[in-house]
N, CA and C of each residue as an Amber inpcrd file, in Angstrom:
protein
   636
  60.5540000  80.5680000  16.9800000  60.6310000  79.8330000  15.7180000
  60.9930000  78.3880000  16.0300000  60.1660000  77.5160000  15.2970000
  60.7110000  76.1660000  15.8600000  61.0450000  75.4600000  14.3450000
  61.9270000  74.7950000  14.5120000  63.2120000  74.3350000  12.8720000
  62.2650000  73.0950000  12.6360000  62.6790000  72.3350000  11.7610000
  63.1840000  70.6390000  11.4200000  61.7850000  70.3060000  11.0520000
  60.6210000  71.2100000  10.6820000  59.3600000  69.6240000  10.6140000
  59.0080000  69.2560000   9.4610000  58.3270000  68.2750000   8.8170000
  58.4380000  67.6100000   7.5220000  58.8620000  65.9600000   7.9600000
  59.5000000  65.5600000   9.0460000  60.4650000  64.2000000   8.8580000
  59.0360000  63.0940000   9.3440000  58.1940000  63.8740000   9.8600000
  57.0120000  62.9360000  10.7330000  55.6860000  63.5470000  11.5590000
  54.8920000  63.2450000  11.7400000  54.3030000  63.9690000  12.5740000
  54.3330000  63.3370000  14.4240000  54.9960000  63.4020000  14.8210000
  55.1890000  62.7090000  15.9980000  54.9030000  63.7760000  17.0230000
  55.6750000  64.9420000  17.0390000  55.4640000  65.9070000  17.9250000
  54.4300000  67.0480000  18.1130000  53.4970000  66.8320000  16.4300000
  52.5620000  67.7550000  16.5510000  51.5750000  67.6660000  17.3480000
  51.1650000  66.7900000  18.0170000  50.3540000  66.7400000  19.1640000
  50.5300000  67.6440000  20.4250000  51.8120000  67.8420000  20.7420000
  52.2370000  68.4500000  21.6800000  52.5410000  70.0930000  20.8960000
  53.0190000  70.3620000  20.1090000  52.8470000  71.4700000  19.6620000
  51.6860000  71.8460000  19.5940000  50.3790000  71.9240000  19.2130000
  48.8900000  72.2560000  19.6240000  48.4040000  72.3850000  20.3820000
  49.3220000  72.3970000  21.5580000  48.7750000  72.5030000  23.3310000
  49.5990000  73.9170000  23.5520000  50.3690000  73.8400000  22.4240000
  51.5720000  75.1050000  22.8290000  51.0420000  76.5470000  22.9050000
  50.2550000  77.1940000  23.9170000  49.1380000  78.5200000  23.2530000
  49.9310000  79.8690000  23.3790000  50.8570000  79.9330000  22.3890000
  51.5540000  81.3220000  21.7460000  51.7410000  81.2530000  20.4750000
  51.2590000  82.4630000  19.4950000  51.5960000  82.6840000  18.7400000
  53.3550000  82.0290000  18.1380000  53.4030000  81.1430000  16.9840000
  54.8600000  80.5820000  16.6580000  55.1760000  80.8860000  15.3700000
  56.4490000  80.6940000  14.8010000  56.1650000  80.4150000  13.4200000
  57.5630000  79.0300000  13.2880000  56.5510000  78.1720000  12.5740000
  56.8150000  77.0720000  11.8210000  57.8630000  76.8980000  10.8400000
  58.7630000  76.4010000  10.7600000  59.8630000  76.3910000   9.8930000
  60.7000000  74.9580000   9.0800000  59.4890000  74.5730000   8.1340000
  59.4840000  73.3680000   7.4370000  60.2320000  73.0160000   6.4380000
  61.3860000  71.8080000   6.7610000  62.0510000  71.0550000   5.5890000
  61.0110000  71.0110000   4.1590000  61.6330000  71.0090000   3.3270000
  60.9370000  70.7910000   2.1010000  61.5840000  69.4210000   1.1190000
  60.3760000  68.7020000   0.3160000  60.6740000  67.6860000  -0.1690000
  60.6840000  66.3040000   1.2790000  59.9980000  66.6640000   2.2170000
  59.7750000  65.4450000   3.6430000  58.3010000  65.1590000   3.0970000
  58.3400000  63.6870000   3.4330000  56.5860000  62.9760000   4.0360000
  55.7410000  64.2070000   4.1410000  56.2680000  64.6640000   5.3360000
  54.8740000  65.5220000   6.0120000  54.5910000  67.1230000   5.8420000
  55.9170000  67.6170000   5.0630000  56.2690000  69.2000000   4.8250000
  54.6510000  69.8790000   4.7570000  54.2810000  69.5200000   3.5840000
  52.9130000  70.4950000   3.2670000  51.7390000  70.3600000   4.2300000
  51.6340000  68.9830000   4.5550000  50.4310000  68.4600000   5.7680000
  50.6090000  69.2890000   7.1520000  52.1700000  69.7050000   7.6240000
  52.4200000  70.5560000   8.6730000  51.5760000  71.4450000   8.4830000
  52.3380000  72.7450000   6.8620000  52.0710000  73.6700000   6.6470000
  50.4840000  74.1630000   6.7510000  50.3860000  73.1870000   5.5840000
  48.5910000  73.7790000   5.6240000  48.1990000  73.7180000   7.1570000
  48.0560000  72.5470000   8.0250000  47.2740000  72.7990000   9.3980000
  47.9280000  73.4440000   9.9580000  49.2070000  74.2070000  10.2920000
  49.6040000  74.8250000  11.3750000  49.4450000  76.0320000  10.4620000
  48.9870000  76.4200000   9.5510000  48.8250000  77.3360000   8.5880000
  47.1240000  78.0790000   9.3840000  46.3800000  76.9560000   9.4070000
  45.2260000  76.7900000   9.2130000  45.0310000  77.1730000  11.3480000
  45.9520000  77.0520000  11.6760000  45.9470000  77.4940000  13.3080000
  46.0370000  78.6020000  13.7720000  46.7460000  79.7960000  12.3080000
  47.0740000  81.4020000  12.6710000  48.9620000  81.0830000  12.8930000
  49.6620000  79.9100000  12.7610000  50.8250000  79.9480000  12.6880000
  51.5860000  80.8400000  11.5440000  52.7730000  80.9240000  11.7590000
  53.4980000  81.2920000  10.3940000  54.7750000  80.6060000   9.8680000
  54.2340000  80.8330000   8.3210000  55.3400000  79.2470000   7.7140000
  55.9900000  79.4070000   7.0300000  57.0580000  79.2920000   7.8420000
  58.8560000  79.5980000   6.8930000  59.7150000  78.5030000   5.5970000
  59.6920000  78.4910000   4.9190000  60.8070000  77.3730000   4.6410000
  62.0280000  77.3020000   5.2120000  62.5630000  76.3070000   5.6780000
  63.6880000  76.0600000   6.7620000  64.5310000  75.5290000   4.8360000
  65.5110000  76.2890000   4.1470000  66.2520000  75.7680000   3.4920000
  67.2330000  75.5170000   3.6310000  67.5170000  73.8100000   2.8600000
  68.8530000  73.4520000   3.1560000  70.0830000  73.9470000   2.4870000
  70.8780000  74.2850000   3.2720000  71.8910000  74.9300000   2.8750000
  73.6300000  74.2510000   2.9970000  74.8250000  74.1780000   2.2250000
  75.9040000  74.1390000   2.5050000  76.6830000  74.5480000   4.0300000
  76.8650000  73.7060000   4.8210000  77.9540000  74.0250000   5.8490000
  79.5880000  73.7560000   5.5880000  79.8610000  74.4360000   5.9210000
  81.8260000  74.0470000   6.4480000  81.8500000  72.9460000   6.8570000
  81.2720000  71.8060000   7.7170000  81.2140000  70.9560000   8.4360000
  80.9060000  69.3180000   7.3580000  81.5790000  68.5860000   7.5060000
  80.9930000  67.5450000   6.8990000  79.9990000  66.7380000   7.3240000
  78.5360000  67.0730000   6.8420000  77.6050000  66.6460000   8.0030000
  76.5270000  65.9430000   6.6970000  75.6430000  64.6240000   7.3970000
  75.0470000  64.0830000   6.1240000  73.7440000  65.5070000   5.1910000
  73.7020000  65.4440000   4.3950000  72.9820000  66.8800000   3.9740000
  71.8250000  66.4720000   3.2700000  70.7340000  67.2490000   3.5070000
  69.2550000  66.7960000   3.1870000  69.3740000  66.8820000   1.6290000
  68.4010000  66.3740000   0.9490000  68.6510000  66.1910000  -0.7240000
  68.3950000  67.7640000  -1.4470000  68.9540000  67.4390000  -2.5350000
  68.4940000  69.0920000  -2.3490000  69.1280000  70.3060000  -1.8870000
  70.1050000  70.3060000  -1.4320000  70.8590000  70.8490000  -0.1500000
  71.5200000  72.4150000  -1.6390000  71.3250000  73.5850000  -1.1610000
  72.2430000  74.8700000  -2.3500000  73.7160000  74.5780000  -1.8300000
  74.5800000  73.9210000  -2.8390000  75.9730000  74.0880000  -2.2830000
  76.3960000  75.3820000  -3.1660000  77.6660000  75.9470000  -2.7920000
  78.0940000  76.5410000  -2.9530000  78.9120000  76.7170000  -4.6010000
  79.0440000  75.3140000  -4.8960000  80.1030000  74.6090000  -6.6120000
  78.5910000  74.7710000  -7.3020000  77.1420000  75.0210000  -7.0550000
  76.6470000  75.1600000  -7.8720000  76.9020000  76.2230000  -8.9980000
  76.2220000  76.0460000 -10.2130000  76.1880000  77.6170000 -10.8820000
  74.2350000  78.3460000 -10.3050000  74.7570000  79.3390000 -10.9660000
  73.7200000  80.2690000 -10.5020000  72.3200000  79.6210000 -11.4050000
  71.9650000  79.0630000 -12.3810000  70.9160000  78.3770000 -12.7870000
  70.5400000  77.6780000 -12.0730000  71.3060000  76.3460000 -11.5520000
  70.8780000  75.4680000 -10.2950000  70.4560000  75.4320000  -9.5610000
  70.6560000  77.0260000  -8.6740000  70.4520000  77.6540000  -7.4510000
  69.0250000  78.2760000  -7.5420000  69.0370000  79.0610000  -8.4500000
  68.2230000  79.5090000  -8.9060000  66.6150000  78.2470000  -8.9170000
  66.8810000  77.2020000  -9.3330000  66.0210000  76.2580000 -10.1670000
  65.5100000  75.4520000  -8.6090000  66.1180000  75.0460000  -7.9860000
  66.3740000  74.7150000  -6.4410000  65.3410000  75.2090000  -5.1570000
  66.0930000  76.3960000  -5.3260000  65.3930000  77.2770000  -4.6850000
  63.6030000  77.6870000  -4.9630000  63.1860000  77.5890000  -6.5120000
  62.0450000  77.7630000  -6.8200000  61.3300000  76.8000000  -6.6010000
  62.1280000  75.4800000  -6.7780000  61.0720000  74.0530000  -6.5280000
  60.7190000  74.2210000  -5.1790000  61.6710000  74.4950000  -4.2780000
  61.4770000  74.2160000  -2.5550000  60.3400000  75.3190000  -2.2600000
  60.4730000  76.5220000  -3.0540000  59.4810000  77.2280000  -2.5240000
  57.9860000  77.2620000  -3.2140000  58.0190000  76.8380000  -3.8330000
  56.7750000  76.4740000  -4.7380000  56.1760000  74.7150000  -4.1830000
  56.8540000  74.1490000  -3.2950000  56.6090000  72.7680000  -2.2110000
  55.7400000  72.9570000  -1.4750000  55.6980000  74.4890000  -0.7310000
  55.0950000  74.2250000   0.4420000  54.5660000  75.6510000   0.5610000
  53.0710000  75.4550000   0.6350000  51.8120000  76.4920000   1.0450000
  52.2460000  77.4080000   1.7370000  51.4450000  78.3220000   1.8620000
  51.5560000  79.7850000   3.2000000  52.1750000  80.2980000   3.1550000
  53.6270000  79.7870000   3.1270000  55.1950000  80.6950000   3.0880000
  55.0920000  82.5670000   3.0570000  55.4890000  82.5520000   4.2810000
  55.7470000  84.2770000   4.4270000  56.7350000  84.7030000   4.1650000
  58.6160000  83.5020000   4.2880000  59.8170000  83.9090000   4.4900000
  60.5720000  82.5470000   4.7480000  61.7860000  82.4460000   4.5160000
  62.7460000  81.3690000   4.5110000  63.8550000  81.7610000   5.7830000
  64.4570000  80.4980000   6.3140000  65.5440000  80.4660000   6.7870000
  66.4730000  79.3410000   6.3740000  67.7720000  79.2940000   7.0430000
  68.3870000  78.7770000   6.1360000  68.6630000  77.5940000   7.0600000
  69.0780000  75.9220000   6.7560000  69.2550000  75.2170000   7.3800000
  70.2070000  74.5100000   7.3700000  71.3640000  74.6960000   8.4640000
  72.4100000  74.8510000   8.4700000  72.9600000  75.8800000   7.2120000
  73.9660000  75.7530000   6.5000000  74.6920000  77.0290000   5.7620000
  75.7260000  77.3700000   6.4750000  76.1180000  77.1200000   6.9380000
  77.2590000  78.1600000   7.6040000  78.5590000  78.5060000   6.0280000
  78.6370000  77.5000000   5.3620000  79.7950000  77.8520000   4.2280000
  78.3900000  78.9830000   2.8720000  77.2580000  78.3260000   2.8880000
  76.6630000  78.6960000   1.4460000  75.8540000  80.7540000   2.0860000
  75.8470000  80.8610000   3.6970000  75.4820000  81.9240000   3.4780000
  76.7240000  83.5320000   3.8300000  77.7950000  82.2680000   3.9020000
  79.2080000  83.2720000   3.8970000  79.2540000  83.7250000   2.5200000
  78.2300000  83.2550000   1.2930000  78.7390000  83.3380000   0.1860000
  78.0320000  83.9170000  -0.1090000  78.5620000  85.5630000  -0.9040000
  78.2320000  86.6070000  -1.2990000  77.0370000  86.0400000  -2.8910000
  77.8570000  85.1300000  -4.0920000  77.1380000  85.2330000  -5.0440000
  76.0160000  84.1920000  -4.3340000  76.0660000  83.2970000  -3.8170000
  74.7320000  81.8840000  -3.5210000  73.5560000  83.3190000  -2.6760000
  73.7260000  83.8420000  -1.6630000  72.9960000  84.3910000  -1.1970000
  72.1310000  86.0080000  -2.0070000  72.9730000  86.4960000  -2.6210000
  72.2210000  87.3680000  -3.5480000  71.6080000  86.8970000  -4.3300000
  71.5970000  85.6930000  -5.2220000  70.3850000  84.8020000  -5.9910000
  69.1920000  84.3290000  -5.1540000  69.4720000  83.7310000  -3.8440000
  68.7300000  83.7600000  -2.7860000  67.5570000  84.4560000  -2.7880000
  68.1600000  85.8320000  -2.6260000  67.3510000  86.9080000  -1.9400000
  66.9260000  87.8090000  -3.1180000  67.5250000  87.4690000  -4.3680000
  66.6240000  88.0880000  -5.7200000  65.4490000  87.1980000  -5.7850000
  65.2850000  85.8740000  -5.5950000  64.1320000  85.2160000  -5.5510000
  63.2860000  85.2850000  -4.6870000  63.7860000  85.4880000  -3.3370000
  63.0790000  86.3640000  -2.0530000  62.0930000  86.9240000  -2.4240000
  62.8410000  88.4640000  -3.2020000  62.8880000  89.4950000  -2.8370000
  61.0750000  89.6510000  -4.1640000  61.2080000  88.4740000  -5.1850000
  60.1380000  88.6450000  -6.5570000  59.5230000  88.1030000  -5.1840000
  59.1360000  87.1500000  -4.4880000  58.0560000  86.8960000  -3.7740000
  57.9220000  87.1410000  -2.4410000  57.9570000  88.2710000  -2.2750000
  57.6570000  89.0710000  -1.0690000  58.1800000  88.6740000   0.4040000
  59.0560000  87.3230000   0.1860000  59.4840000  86.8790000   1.3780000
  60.4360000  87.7890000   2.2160000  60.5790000  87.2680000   3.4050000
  61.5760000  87.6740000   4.3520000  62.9010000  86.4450000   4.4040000
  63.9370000  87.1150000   4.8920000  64.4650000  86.1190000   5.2120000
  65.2890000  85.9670000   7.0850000  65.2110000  84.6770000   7.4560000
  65.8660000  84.8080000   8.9500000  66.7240000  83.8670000   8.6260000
  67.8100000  84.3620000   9.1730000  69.4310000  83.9740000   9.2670000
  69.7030000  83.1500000  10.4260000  69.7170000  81.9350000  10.7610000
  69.4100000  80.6590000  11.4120000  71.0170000  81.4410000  12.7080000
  71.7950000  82.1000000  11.5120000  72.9750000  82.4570000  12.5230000
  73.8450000  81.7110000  12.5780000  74.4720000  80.6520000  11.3380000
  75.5640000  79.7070000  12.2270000  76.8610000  79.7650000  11.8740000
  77.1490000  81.1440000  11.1240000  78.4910000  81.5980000  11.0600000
  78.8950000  83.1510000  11.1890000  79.6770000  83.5310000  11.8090000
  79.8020000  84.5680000  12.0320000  80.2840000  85.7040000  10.7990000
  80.3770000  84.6810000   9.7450000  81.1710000  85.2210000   8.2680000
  79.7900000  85.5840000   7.3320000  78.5290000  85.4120000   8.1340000
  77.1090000  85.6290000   6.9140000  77.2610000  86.6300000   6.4480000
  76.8750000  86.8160000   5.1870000  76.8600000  88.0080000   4.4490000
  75.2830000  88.3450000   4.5130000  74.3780000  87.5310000   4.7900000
  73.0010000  87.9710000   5.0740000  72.3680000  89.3330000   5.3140000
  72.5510000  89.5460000   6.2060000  72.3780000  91.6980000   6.3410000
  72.5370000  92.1830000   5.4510000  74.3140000  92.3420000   4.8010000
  74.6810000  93.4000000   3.8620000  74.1560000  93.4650000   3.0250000
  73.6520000  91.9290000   1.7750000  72.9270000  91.6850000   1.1560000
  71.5520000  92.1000000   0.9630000  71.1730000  92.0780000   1.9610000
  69.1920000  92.0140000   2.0460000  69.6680000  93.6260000   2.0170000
  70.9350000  94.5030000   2.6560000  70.5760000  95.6880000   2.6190000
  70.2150000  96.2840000   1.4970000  71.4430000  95.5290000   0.3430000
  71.7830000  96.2470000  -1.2240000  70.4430000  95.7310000  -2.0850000
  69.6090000  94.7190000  -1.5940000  68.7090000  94.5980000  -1.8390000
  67.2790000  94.9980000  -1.5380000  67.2500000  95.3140000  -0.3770000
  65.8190000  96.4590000  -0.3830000  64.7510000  95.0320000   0.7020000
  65.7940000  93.7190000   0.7110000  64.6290000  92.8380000   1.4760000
  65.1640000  92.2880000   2.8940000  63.5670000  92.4070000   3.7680000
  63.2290000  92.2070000   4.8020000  63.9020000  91.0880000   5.4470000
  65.0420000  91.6740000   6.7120000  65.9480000  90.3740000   7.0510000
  65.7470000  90.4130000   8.5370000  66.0490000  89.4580000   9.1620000
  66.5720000  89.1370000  10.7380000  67.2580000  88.6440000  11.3460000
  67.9700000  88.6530000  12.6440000  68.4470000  86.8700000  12.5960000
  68.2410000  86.4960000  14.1380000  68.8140000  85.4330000  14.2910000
  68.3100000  84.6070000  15.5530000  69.0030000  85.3660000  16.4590000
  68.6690000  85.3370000  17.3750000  69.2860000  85.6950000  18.6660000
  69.5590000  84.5160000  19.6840000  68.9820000  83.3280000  20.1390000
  69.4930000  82.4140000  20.9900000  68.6330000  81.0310000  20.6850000
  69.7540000  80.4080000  20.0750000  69.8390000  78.2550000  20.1330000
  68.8680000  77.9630000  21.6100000  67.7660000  77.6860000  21.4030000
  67.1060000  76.8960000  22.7430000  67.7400000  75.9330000  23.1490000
  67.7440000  75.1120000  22.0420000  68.3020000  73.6610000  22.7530000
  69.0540000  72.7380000  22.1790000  70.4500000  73.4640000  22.0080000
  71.6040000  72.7140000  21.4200000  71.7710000  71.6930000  22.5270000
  71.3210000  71.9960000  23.4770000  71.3170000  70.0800000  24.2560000
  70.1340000  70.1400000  24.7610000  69.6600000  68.7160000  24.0950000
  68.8640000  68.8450000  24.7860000  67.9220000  67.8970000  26.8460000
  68.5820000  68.6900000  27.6040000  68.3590000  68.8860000  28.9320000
  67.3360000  69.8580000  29.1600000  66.5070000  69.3310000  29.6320000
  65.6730000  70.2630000  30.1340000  66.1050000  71.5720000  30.4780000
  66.5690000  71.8040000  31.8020000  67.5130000  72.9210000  32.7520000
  68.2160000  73.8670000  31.8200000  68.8570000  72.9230000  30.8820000
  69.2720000  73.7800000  29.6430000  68.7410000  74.7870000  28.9380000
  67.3560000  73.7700000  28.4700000  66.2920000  74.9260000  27.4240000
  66.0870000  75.7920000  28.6420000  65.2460000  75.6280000  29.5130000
  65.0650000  76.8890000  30.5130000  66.3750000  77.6020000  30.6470000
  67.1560000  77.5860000  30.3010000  67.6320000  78.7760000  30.6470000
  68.6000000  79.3150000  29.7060000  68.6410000  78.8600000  28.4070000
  67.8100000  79.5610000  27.1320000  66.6860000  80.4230000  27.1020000
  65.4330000  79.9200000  27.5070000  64.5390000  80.8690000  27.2950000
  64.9330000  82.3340000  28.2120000  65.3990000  82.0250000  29.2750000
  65.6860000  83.3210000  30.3950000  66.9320000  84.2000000  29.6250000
  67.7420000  83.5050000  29.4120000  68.4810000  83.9430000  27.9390000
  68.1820000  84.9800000  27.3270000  67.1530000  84.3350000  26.5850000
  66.4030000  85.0940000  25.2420000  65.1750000  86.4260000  26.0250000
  64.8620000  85.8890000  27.0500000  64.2580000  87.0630000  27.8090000
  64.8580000  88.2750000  28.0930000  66.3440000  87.9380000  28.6270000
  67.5480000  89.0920000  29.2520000  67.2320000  89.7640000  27.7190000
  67.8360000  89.1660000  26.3960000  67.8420000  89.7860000  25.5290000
  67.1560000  90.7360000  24.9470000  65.6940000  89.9160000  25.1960000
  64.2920000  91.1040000  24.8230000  64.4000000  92.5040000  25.6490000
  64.7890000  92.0160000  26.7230000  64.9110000  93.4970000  28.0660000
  65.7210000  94.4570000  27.0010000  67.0550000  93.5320000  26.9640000
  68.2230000  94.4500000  26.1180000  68.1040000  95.3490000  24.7460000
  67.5850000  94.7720000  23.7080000  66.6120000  94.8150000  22.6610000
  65.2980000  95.4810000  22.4910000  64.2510000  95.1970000  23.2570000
  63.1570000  95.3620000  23.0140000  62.7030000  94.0930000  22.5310000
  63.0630000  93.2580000  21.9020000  62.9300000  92.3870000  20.8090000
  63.8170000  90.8050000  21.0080000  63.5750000  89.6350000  20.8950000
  64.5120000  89.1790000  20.4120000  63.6840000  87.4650000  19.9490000
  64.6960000  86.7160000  19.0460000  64.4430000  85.8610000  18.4060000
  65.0400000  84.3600000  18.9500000  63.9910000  83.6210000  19.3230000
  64.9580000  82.2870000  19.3810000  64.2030000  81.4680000  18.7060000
  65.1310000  80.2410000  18.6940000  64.9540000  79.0690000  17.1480000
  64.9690000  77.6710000  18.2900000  64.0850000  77.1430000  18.3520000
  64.2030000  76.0450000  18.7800000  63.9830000  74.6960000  17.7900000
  63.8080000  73.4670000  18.0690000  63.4530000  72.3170000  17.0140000
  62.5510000  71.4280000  17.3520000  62.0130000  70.8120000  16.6250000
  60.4320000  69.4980000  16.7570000  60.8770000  68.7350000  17.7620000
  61.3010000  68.8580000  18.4810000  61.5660000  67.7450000  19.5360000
  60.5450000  67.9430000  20.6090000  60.2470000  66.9770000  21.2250000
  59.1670000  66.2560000  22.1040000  59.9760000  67.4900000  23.6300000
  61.1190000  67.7080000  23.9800000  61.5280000  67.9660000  25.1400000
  61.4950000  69.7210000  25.0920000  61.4580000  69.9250000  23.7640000
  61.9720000  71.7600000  23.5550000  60.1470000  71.9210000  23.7650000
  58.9890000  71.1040000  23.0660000  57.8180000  71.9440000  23.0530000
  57.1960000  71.6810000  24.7670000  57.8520000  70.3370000  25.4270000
  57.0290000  70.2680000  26.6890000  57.4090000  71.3750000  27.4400000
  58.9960000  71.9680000  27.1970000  59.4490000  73.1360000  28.1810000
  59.0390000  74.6490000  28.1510000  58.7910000  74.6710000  26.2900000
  57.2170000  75.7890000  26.2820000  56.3990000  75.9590000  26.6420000
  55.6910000  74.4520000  26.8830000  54.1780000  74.5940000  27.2150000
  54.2250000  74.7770000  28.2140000  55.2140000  74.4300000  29.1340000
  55.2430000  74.7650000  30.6190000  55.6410000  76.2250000  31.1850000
  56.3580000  76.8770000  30.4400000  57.1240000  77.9960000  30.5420000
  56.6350000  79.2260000  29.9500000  55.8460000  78.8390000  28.8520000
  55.6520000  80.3970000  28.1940000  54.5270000  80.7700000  28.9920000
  53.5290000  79.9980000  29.8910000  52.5480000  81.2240000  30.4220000
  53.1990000  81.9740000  31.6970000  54.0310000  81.3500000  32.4180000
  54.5140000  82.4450000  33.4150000  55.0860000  83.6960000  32.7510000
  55.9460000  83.3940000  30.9760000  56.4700000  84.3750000  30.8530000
  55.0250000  85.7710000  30.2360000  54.3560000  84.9990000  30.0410000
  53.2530000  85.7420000  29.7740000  52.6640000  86.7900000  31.0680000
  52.6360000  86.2480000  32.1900000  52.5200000  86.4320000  33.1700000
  53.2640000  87.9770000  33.8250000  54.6100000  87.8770000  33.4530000
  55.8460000  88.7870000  33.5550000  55.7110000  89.9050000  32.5720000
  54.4190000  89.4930000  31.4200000  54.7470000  90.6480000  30.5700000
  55.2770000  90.8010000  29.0000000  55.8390000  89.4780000  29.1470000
  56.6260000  89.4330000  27.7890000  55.1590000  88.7580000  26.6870000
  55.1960000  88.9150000  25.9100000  54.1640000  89.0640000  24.4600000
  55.0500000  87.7770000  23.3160000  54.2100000  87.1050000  23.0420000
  55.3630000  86.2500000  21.7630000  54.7500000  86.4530000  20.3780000
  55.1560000  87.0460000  19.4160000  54.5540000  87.0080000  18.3610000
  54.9320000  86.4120000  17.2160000  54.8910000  86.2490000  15.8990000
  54.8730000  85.8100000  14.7360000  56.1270000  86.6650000  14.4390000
  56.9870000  85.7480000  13.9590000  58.2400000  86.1470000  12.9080000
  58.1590000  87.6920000  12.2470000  57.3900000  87.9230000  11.5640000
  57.2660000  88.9100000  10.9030000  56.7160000  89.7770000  11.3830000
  56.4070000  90.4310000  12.7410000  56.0550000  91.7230000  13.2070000
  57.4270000  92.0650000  14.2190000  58.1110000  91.6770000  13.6830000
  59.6620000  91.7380000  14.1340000  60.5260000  91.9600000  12.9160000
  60.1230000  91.7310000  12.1460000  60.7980000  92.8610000  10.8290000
  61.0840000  94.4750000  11.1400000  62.2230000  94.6760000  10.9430000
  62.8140000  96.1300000  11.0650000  61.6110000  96.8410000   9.5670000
């Protein structure tokens, strides 16, 4: 899964060289949100809304952002514009959140709106307090969550070994999920890296044939 696109098209050049199955995970309300969608739509990709969400952290927050002091109309109203923004949409994740998906009522409105349009949802993972699972359980909808940050720095040496990371994991698993972002350094270390892992055996597929 790769986060953040909508701000520009700068890196999609290099993402189109990238030959594995991905899925796309687009800011909404950016320049370029829908122009991603439709063509990486239009490639056999798959296209998430990356929503912005409330953190614990005081960090500048995209417009738009579900805080938590909302009421449930707001959220509600929010949530429908962002997803009614942008084409293809199979499923949402959340961007940043760490305070709005600890929260039992913000995330069950969430996932009642999910849940009317057939989405999935993946849990970006950035607090250990998510109520995400329990929720999607009492609700009947299709959840996941990340398994390993590619490139919280980004160093080359780093992402590689992240991906080996996320490989150990698949061994462990059968399965596993990592989230990387539009950056110029995370897609050159794919393009270089995913055919050996191809090579070894490992398969990369689309978000959603990884649904439990």
């Amino acid at each position: 899964v790769l986060d953040d696109w909508g701000y520009n098209l700068d890196t999609v050049d290099l993402l189109n060289e990238i030959n594995i199955p991905l899925t796309i995970s687009v800011l909404p309300e950016l320049r370029y949100s829908q122009k991603i969608a439709r063509d990486q739509a239009a490639k056999g990709r798959q296209i998430i809304l990356h929503l912005p969400m409330e953190p614990y952290e005081k960090l500048p927050l995209e417009q738009s952002t579900i805080l938590t002091s909302m009421d449930n109309n707001q959220i509600r109203r929010i949530i429908n514009t962002h997803l009614n923004s942008i084409p293809y949409l199979k499923g949402v994740s959340n961007h940043m959140g760490s305070k709005a998906t600890s929260d039992r009522r913000v995330m069950r409105i969430l996932f009642e709106e999910l849940k009317k349009r057939n989405l999935y949802f993946l849990d970006s993972f950035v607090s250990p307090k998510t109520v995400a699972k329990e929720v999607a359980k009492e609700l009947g909808l299709s959840w996941i969550r990340r398994d390993v940050f590619l490139d919280n720095k980004l160093e080359k040496e780093y992402i590689k070994g992240q991906l080996l990371k996320l490989k150990s994991k698949a061994d462990i698993q059968g399965q596993a999920v990592g989230i990387g972002h539009a950056r110029r350094l995370t897609l050159q270390v794919l393009k270089e890296t995913t055919p050996e892992f191809k090579k070894q055996g490992y398969r990369f597929v689309l978000l959603s044939e990884l649904l439990p």
